[in-house]
C-alpha positions, 0 to 999 in steps of 0.5 A: 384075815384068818376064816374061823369064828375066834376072831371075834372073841376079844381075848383073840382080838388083844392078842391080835392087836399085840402083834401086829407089827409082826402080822401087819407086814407078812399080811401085806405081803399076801400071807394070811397070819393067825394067832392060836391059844391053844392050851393056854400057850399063844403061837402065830401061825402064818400060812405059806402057798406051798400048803405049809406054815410058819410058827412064830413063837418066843422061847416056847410061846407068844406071852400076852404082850409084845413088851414081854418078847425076849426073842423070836423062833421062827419054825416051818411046819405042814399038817399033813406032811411031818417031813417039812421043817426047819428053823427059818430064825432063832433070836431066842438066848441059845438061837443062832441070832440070839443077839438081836432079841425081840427087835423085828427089824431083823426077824421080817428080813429073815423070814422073807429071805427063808420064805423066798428060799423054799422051792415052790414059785409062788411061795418065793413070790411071796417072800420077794413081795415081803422083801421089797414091802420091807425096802420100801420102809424107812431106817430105824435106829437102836440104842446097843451095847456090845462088851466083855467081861474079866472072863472073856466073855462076849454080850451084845443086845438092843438096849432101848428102841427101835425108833423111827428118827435118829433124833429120838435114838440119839436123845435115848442114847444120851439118857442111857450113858448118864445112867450108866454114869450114875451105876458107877461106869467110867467112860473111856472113850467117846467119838462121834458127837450128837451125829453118830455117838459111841462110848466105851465104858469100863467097871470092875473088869467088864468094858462095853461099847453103847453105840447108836446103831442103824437097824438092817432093813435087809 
């Protein structure tokens, strides 16, 4: 746990509760993680043994609920060197990994990877213990859609999840296409059953593709 006295303060604490799929794993990992609201803005710090630090945010901040995340930037930082840098994850809208959103299922992954990349030895062990925390976490499933529209343009995001039984994913996936039935899409195409469904649904020149997808752990 962080060492400084806001971590009694309950506004400190909600956040903290908030957050702690994504802190929960880094901690586990031996990474002490703190949440800071300052200004008014929220931000995750999370100190690396090399002396410097991760800032995990959203667009520009943390909102007050993890529901309310759109996507994760993820930047090093050192306080007393501004020479450290660089972006370890973007899944923000104009991010390099915009297409996975809010899903934590490949922000973890990233920052081990990021982490066990940086020249200093135990800074890498660090990340190769998150790596192998991470392995040893049972698969998670999605509901995702892929598509493009009359203009050539590509879209692709989770729709709903993650779940920790492909059962939960396959019932969600099932809710979802009788929605977009309602809306007015037309299906098109359909395979793989109640195992591994996948439809292809069209309306007014836009196609999409609503699949069940296994999250990487990795």
């Amino acid at each position: 746990m962080p060492d400084h006295g806001r971590t009694g303060r309950p506004e400190w604490q909600a956040l903290w509760l908030q957050f702690e799929a994504v802190t929960t794993p880094l901690r586990s990992a031996g990474l002490v993680c703190d949440i800071e609201t300052c200004g008014g803005q929220n931000v995750m710090y999370v100190n690396l043994p090399d002396g410097s630090h991760l800032v995990i945010a959203d667009d520009h901040d943390l909102p007050d609920r993890l529901a309310d995340v759109t996507g994760w930037r993820v930047t090093r930082g050192h306080h007393d060197n501004p020479t450290v840098g660089g972006v370890a994850y973007d899944s923000t809208a104009e991010g390099a990994h915009s297409q996975y959103g809010a899903d934590t299922a490949e922000l973890l992954p990233a920052i081990a990877t990021f982490v066990r990349s940086l020249p200093d030895v135990d800074t890498q062990a660090a990340g190769q213990s998150l790596r192998e925390l991470l392995e040893r976490t049972p698969p998670r499933y999605a509901v995702s859609f892929v598509g493009v529209g009359s203009q050539h343009a590509a879209a692709g995001r989770i729709v709903s999840g993650p779940f920790d039984a492909h059962l939960e994913a396959v019932k969600e996936y099932g809710f979802q296409t009788h929605q977009l039935e309602q809306d007015g899409w037309r299906m098109v195409h359909e395979q793989g059953g109640t195992s591994w469904p996948l439809t292809v649904w069209e309306s007014r020149d836009v196609v999409q593709v609503v699949f069940v997808a296994r999250l990487p752990s990795s």
